[in-house]
N, C-alpha and C positions, 0 to 999 in steps of 0.2 A: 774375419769369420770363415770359418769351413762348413761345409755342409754336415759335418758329424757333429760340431758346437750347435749349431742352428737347430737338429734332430730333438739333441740332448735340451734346448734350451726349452722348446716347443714340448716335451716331455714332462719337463718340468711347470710350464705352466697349467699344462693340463691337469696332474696332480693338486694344483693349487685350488682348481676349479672343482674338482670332485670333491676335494676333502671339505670346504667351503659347503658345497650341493648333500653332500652324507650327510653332516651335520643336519640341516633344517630336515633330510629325508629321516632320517634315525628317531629326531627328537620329535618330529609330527605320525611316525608310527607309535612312538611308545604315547602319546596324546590321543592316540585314537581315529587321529585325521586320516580322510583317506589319502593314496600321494596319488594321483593318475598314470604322471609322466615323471619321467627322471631321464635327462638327456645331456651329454656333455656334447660342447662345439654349437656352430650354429648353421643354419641352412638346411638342404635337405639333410635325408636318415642317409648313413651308409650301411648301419647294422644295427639291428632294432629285435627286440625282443620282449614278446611278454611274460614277464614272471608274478603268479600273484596276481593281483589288482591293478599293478603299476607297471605301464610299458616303460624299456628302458631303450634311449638312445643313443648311438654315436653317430656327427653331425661331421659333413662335411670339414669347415672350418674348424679350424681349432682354437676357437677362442671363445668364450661362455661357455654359460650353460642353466639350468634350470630346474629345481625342484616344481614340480607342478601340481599343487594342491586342491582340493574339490573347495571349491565354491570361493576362491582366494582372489578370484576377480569377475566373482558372475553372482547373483543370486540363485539359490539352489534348497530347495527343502530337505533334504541330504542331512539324515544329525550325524552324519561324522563329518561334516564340511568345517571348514578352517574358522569362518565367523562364528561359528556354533559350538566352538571349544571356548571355554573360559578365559579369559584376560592373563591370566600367569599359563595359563598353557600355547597361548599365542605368542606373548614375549618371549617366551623359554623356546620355538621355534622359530624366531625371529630371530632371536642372537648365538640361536647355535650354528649359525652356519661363519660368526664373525669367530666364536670359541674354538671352533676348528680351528682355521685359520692360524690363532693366536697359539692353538695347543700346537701345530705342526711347528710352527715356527721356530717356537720354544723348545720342542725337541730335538729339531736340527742344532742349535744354539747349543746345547746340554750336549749332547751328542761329540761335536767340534770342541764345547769346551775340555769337558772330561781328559781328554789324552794331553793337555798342556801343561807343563810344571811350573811354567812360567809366565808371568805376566807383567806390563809396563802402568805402574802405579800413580798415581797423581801429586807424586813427594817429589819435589825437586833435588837432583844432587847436584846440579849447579846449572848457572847461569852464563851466557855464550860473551866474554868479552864485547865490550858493546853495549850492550842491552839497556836501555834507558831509564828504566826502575825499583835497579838494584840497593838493596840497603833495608835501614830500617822502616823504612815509609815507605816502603815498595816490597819487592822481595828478596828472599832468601835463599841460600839452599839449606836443604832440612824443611822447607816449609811443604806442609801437607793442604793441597788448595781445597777448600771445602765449598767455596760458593762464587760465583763469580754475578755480579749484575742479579744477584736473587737465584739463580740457576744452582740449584745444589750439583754438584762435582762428583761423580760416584769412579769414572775413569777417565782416562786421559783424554780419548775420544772426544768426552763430555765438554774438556778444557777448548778443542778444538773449533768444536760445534758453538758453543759462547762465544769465544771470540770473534767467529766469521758475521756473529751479527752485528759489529757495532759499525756505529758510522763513521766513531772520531776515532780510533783507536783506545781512546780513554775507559776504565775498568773500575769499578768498585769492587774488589776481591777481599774476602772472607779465608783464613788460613790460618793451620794446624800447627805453633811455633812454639816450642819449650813447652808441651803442654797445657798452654794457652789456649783460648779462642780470638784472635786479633783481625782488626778488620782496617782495610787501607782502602783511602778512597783515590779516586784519580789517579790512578796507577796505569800508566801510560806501559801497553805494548803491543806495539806496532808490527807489522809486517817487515823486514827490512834485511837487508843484504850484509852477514855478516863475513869476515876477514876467515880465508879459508876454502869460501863456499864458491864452488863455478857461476858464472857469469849467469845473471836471471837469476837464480836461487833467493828465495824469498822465505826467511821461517821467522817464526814469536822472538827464536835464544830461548825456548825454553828447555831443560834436561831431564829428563824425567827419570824415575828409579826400578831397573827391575828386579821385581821377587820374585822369589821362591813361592808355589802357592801349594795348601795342602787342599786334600780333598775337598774337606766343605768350603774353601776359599774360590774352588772351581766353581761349585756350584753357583757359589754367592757371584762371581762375571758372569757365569750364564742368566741370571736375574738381571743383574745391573744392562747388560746387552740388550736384553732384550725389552726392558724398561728404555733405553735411551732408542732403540727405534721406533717406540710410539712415540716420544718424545720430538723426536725428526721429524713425524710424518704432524703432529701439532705445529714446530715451526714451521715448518713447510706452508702449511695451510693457511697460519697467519703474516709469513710474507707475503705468498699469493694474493691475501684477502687487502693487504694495506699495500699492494701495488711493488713493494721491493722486487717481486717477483713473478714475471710476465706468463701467461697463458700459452705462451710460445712455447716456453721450457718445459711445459709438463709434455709427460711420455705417455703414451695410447699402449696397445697391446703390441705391433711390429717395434715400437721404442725399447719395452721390458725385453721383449724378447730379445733384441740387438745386445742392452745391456748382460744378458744372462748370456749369451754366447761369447760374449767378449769376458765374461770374467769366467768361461769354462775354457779359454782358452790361455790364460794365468794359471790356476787350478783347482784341482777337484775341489777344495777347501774352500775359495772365495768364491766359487760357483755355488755350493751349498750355503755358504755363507749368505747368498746375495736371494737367494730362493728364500731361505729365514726373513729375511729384512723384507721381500716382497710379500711375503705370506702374512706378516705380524703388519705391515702397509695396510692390505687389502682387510685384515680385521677392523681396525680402525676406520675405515674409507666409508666401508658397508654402514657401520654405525650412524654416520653424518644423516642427522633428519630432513635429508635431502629427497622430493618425493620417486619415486620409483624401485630407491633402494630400501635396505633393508630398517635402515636407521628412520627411514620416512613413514614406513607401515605402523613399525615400532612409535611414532609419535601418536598417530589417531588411535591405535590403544591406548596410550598414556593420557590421551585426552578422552579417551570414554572411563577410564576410572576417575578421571577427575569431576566431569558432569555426571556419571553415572547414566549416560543412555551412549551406544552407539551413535556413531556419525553416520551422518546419510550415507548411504554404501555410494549412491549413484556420485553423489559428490566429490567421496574417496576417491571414486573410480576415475573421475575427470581429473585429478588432481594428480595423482600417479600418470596417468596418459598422458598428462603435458610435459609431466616431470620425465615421464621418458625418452619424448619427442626432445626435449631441449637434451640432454644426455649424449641423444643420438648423434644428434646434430656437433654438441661439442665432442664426442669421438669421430665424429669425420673430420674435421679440422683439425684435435690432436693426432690421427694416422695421418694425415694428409702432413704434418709438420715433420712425423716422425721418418715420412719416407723423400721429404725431401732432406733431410740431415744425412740419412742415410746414403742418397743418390750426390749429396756434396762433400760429405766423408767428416 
């Protein structure tokens, strides 16, 4: 990493945070809400101003940040306070800070994709000498993989991500053969070192086909892309959650950041690229009815449409507070992990 990667990456996560904090600020102005505060970073102010109703901040640190709305975690007789807007006016400020997010992301993606003629499709044009499942009970080349293990196939990628889940190597694959739909079960493919390949090299033997893409076929990757990184950040979650995958591994804000400076040092492209995937992450992330976050506010309204009274504010309020205390806590321990990976390389 260099310090001009590092600037750049630190850039970039800050934009992630604003566009995030606009959204809930945009859509709680057009609701009527009042916003108080609007601050990017954390810590003291370095530069603050007021405009309007709402002071606005930049914070020391460079990581968070906050839309800060009247009466969003106080009681307040205030009729433009946030509890005092209606149920669809509170969700729609609730999830526009994830739609940011997911709109930024997707635009960088469309963005990237657009200028590409080409792309590596999920059709096989053949198979690596070796490979243990070749044939008719297995695969083909020509065959177009549509579903692997239940997993619909939309890109290669897709093929990759499948596979890294299983335990035995063994596949139940779904595929596109003489205009068929035909499905093999037990279709063993492994990891393994094919004739050729340097020493260590480890791949499927799968070959895949590239095309020619027209306009709207660009489009349609910039779709599939950015569908399969919610898709990431769902397996993700549910590794994590069934233990495949340790609390160790997850990355804090010095981790993204390390990551974005290291793919700004590859290039401009996978750096953007990787700011997409972290952007379209953190839409998904905020949603989880996890209390503190966005996805957790979003529940106790889902739960006062459903009883039809509000939930006790002060309850909400305890329940958010712990939710954020334990949050905290598990980001000092993901920094703490991420700066020791960093200090061991």
């Amino acid at each position: 990493m260099t310090v001009a990667t590092v600037i750049l990456a630190i850039l970039a996560f800050g934009f992630l945070i604003i566009a995030h904090e606009l959204g809930h600020f945009f859509a709680a102005r057009a609701s009527g809400v009042r916003v108080n505060e609007f601050w990017v970073g954390m810590g003291p102010a370095i530069v603050h101003r007021r405009i309007g109703e709402t002071e606005f901040k930049l914070c020391l640190l460079p990581f968070g940040g906050a839309c800060v709305m009247e009466g969003e975690d106080e009681e307040t007789d205030d009729p433009r306070c946030f509890t005092k807007a209606s149920a669809g006016r509170r969700i729609l400020i609730l999830v526009a800070g994830a739609l940011m997010n997911f709109a930024a992301g997707f635009l960088i993606v469309l963005i990237l994709s657009i200028p590409a003629k080409q792309a590596v499709v999920p059709v096989l044009t053949s198979l690596e000498p070796g490979f243990l499942s070749e044939g008719e009970q297995g695969l083909m080349a020509g065959d177009r993989i549509l579903r692997i293990d239940g997993y619909r196939v939309y890109q290669t990628s897709d093929v990759t991500l499948t596979l890294s889940l299983s335990q035995d190597d063994v596949y139940d694959v779904e595929v596109l053969r003489n205009g068929q739909k035909i499905e093999r079960t037990g279709v063993r493919i492994p990891l393994q070192h094919f004739a050729g390949d340097e020493d260590g090299v480890m791949r499927y033997g799968l070959n895949f086909t590239i095309k020619d893409l027209t306009i709207p076929e660009r489009l349609q990757q910039a779709v599939y892309t950015s569908y399969n990184y919610v898709r990431v950040v769902w397996v993700s979650l549910r590794e994590l959650v069934s233990g495949h995958v340790s609390v160790k591994e997850m990355s804090g804000p010095v981790g993204v950041t390390g990551v974005l400076a290291e793919s700004a040092r590859s290039s401009l492209a996978a750096f953007f690229m990787m700011v997409a995937f972290i952007s379209i992450n953190l839409s998904v992330m905020n949603l989880l009815p996890i209390p503190a976050l966005d996805g957790g506010r979003l529940l106790f309204v889902l739960i006062e449409l459903i009883i039809r009274r509000p939930v006790n504010r002060q309850y909400e309020a305890y329940v958010h507070a712990a939710g954020m205390a334990l949050l905290m806590m598990l980001m000092v321990y993901i920094t703490w992990q991420d700066i020791l990976r960093l200090v061991t390389g």
